[in-house]
LOMI-404156 format. One line per 8 residues: number of its first residue (from 1); for each residue x negated, y, z of C-alpha. Coordinates in nm, 2 decimals. Layout:
// LOMI-404156
NUM	X,Y,Z; ...;
// end
This chain:
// LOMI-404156
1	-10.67,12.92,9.34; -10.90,13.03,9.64; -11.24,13.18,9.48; -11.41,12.89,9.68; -11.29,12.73,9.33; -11.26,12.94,9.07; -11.52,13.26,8.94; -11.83,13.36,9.07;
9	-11.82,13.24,9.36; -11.72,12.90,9.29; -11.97,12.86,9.04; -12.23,12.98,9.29; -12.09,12.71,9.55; -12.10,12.46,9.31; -12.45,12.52,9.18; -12.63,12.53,9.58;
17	-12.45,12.21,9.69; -12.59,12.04,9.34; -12.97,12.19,9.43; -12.89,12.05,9.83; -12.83,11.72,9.63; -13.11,11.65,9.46; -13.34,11.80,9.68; -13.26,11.57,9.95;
25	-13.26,11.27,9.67; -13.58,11.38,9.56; -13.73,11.41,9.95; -13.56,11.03,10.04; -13.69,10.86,9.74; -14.04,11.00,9.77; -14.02,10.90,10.15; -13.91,10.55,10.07;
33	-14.17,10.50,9.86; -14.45,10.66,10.09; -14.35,10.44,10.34; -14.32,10.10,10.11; -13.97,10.01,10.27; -13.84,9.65,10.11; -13.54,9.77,9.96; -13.42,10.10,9.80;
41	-13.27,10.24,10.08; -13.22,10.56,9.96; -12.93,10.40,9.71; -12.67,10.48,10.06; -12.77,10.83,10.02; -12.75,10.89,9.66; -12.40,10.75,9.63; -12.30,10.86,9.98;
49	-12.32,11.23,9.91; -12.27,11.13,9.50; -11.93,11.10,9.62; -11.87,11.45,9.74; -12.05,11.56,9.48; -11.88,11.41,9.21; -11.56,11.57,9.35; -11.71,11.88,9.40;
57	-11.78,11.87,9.03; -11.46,11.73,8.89; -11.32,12.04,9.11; -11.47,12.30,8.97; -11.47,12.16,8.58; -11.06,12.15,8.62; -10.99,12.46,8.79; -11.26,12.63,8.61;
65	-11.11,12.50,8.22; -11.50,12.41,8.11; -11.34,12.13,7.98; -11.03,12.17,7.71; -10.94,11.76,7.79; -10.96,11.82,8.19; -10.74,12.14,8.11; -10.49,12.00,7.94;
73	-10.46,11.71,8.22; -10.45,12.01,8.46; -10.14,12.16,8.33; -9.93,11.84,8.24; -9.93,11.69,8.57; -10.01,11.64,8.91; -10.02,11.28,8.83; -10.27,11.32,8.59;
81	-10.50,11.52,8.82; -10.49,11.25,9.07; -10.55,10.98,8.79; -10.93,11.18,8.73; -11.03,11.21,9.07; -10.88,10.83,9.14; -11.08,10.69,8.81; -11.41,10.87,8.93;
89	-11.38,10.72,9.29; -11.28,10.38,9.13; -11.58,10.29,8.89; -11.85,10.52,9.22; -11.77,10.33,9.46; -11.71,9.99,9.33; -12.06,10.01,9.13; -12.21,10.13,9.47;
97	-12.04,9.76,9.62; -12.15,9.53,9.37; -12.51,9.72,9.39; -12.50,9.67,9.77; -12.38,9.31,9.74; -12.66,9.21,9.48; -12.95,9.38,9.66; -12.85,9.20,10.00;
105	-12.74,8.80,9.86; -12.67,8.67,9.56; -12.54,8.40,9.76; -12.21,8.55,9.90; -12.06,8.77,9.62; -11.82,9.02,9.83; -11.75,9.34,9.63; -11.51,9.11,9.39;
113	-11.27,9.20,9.61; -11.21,9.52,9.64; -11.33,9.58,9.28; -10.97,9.30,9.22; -10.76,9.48,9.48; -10.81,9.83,9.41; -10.83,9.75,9.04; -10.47,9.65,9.07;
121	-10.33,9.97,9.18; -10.59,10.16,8.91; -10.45,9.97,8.62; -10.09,10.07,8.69; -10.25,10.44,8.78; -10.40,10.42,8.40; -10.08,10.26,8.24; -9.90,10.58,8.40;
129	-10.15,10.83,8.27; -10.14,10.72,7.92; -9.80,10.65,7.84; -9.74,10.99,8.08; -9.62,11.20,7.73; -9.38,10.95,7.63; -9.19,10.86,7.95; -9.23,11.27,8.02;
137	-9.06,11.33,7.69; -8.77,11.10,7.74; -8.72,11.22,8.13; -8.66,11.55,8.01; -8.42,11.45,7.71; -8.22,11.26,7.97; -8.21,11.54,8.30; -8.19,11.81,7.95;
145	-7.84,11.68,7.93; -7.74,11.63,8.26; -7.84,11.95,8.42; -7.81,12.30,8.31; -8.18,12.42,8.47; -8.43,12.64,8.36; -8.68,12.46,8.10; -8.95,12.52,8.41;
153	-8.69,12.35,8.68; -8.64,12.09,8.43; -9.04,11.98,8.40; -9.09,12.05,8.76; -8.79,11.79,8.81; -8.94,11.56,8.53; -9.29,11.59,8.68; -9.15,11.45,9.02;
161	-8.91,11.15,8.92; -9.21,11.02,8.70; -9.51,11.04,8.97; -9.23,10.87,9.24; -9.16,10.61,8.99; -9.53,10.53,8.88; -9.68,10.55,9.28; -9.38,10.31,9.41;
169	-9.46,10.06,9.11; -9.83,10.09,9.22; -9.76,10.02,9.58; -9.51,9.70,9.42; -9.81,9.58,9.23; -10.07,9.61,9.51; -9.79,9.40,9.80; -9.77,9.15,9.55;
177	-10.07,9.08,9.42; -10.29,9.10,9.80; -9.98,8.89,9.91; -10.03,8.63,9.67; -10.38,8.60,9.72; -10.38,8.62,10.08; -10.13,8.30,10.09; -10.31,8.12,9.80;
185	-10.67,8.20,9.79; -10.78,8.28,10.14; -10.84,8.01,10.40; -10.51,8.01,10.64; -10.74,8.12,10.93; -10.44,8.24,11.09; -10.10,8.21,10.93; -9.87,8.37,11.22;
193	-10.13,8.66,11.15; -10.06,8.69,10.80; -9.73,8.66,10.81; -9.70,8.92,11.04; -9.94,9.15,10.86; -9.68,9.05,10.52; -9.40,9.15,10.73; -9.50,9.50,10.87;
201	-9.66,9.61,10.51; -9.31,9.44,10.38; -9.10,9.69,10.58; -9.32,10.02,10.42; -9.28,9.88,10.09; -8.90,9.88,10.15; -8.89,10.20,10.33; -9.07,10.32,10.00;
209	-8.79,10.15,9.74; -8.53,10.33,9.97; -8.69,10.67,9.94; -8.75,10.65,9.59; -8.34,10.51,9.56; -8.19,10.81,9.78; -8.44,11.12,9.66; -8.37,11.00,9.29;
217	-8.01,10.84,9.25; -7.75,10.95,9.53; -7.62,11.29,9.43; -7.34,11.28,9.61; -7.53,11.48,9.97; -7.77,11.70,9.99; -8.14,11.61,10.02; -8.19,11.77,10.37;
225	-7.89,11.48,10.48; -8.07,11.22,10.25; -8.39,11.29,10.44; -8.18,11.27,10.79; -8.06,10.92,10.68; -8.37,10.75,10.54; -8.52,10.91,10.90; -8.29,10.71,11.09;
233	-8.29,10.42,10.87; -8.73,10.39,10.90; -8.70,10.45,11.30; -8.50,10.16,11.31; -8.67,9.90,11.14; -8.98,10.00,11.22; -8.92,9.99,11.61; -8.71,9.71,11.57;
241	-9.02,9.50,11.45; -9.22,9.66,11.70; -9.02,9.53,11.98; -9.01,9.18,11.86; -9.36,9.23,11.77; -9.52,9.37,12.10; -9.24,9.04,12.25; -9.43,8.82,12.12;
249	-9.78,8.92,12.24; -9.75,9.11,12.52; -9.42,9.04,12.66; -9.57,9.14,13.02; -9.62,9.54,12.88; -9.37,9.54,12.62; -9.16,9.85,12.84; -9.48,10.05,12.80;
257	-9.56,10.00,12.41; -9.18,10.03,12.33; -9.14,10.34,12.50; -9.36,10.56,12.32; -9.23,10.52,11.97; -8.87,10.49,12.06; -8.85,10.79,12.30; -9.11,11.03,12.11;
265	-8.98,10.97,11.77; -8.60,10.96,11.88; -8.70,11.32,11.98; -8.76,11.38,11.66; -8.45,11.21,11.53; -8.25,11.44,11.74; -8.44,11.76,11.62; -8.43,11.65,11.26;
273	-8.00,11.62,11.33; -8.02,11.94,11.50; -8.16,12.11,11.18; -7.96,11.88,10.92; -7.63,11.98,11.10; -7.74,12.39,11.14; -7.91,12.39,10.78; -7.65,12.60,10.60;
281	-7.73,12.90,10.83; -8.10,12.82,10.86; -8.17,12.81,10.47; -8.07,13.18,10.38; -8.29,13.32,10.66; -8.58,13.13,10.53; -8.49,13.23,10.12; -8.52,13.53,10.25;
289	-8.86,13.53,10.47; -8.99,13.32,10.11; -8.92,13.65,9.92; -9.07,13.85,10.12; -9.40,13.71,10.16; -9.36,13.58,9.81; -9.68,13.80,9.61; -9.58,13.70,9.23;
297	-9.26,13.64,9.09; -9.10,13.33,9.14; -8.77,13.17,8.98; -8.47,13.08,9.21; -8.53,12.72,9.26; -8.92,12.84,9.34; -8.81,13.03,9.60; -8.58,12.76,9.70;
305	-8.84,12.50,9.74; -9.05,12.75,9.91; -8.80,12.82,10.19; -8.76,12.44,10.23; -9.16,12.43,10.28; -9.13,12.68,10.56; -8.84,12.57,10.76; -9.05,12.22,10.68;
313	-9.35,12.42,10.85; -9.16,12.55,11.17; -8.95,12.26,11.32; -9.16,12.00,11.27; -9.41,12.21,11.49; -9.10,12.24,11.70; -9.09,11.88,11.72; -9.41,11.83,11.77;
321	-9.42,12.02,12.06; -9.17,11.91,12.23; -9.33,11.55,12.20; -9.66,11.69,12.32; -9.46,11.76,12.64; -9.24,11.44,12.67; -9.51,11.23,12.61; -9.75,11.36,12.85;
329	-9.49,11.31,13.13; -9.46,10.92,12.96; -9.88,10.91,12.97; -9.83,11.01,13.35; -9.62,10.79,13.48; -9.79,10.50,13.30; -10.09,10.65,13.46; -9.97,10.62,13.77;
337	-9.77,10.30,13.79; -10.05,10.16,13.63; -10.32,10.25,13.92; -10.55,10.46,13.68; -10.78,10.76,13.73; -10.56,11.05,13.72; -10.85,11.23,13.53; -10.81,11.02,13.28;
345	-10.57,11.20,13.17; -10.75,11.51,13.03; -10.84,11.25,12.72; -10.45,11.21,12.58; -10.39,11.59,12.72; -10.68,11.77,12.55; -10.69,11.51,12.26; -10.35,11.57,12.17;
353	-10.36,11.94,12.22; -10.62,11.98,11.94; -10.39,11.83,11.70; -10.07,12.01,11.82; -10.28,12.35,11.76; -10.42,12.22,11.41; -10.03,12.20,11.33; -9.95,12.55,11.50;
361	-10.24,12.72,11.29; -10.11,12.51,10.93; -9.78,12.68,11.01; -9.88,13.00,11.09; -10.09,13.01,10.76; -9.78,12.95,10.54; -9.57,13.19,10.74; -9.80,13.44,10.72;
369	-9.92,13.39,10.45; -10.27,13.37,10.47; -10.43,13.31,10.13; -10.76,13.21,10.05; -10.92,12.91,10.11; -11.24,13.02,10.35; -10.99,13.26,10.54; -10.70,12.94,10.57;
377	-11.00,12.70,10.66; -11.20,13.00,10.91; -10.84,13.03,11.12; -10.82,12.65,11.17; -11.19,12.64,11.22; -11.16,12.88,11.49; -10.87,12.72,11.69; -11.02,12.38,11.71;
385	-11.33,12.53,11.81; -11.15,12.69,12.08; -10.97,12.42,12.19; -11.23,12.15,12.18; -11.49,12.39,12.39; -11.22,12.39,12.63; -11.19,12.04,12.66; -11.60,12.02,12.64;
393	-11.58,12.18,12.95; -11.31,12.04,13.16; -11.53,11.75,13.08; -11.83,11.88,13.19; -11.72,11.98,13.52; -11.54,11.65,13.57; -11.80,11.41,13.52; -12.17,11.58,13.52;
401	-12.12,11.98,13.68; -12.47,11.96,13.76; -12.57,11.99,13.42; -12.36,12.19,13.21; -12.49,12.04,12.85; -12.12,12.17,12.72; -12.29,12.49,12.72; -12.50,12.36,12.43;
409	-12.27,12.18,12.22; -12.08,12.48,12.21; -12.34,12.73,12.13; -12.44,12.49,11.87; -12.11,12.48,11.69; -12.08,12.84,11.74; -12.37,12.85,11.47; -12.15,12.68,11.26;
417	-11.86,12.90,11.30; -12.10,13.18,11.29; -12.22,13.08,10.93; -11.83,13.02,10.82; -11.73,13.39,10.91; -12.05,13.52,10.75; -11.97,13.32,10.43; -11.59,13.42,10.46;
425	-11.71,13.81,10.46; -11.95,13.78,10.20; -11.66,13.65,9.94; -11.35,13.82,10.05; -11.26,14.06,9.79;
// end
């Protein structure tokens, strides 16, 4: 864990962004009531920041073990981690809703709804954590006999089966019940709406049984083919409904919103086929690459899943890349056939560029590796801010060259940047 977490330094971190906290509470309130505003105001600031806070806190007590309950969450599962961070967001910010609701009207009560729809998906959450030991114990009786793993394969493959099973019956539960409501409660305001809406979050939900079917019950191929056919599976249905879809409301540019999805992703359908069909020869190079830039010891099946993460990593950059390309030349020729500014097209260029380097810098940190969080988070940090000042300034001279105010927005994240390689040097060990 990077020492932006853990030690010293996290403990420093910690204790300066709590300080920051309720010194700006402390200056808001007394301004609120200097000024004799009607309503308490500073409530959006308290529990807007209270958020981060909270996590920040939560953070650092679990990764920190000053708390022997949080610890023990920390090392059963993954699942449970999420559960503390997902019951702390839970009760914030739907006390923040109903506060917000009752200070405005009493007349129109609003934050019943979210408080009911979200509560849905945190009871099945909580039913998961606490009967987590149980259904744990009789996973790993039932894979115990079935597979001859290491005890730590065996947990790791326990771990995963049961956080599936408990996030697909959340999703289940949350379908059904906003379903139900929307078609019995709510006013029909408009029912071809809904039923579209039902259909669209219909198809994820299956897309999600399917997943859950192949990745935990079909031994008979390997996963990297499993993957290949739920792939091709979702890319049909989904563009399948997006064709009818975009049919029935915009028949005139249907050619144009049917092209992007079913040429861009069928690029990645091909490169994802490309890699299923080479992946015998691929996976030893990349077992190997894991070793070496592996810095503790790690079991067989640990380097395994590590060389999976890496070739995960380098083609879907590939992919990515190649639909950068493809779908800039789609962008142009829509441009064109549509009559529009050809400057325009600096936006989807540039736009798209900062998100195609964000994934080349996230590969390049695992390939590396490069370990730490401020270093990981000071190399992204200093691509985007490359990029973007280059698309500050195509800007600037497009539209206003006579004042170049591009000039300032960059020198003023610079500062920023600045103060993250300054903080980066300070901590690096």
């Amino acid at each position: 864990m990077s020492s932006l977490i853990k030690g010293n330094t996290g403990r420093i971190l910690f204790v300066l962004h709590l300080f920051a906290y309720l010194a700006v509470i402390a200056l808001v309130t007394i301004i609120w009531a200097v000024t004799g505003v009607g309503y308490f105001w500073p409530l959006h600031v308290i529990f807007g920041w209270g958020f981060g806070i909270g996590f920040h806190a939560i953070t650092y007590l679990l990764y920190n073990d000053k708390v022997v309950y949080l610890t023990k969450i920390k090392e059963q599962s993954d699942f449970g981690i999420l559960y503390i961070y997902h019951a702390f967001f839970f009760i914030s910010v739907n006390i923040y809703l109903m506060i917000l609701n009752l200070s405005i009207t009493l007349v129109q009560i609003w934050f019943t709804w979210p408080l009911l729809i979200w509560g849905v998906a945190f009871i099945f959450h909580t039913i998961g954590f606490f009967t987590w030991e149980n259904y744990f114990e009789k996973e790993m009786t039932k894979i115990r006999g079935k597979y001859d793993y290491p005890e730590k394969r065996l947990k790791r493959m326990a771990n995963s089966k049961l956080s599936q099973f408990w996030f697909l019956i959340i999703h289940l539960a949350l379908f059904l019940v906003v379903t139900i409501l929307i078609y019995t409660i709510t006013p029909p305001v408009n029912l071809q709406n809904q039923i579209e809406n039902s259909i669209t979050w219909g198809i994820i939900v299956g897309l999600h049984v399917l997943s859950y079917y192949l990745f935990n019950f079909v031994e008979t191929q390997k996963p990297v083919m499993l993957g290949l056919i739920f792939h091709i599976i979702a890319y049909a249905a989904i563009n399948i409904w997006l064709v009818i879809y975009n049919l029935m409301h915009f028949p005139e540019i249907t050619i144009f919103l049917a092209t992007y999805p079913l040429v861009l992703w069928a690029i990645a359908i091909v490169i994802h086929a490309f890699l299923t069909y080479k992946w015998d020869s691929i996976l030893p190079k990349a077992i190997e690459h894991a070793k070496s830039i592996s810095r503790e010891e790690l079991e067989d099946f640990e380097i395994h899943s590590k060389a999976v993460e890496l070739i995960f990593w380098q083609w879907s950059w590939i992919a990515h890349i190649f639909i950068y390309i493809v779908g800039l030349i789609l962008i142009g020729i829509n441009f064109t056939s549509l009559g529009l500014d050809p400057t325009l097209i600096v936006h989807p260029t540039m736009g798209w560029l900062i998100g195609v380097a964000v994934h080349g810098v996230l590969f390049f940190i695992v390939q590396r590796p490069i370990t730490g969080f401020l270093l990981q988070t000071l190399v992204l940090h200093t691509v985007v801010y490359i990029v973007t000042s280059i698309y500050l300034v195509l800007l600037n001279l497009i539209y206003s060259p006579d004042f170049l105010w591009s000039a300032i927005a960059i020198g003023g994240w610079g500062i920023g940047w600045g103060f993250h390689v300054m903080l980066w040097y300070l901590t690096k060990k």
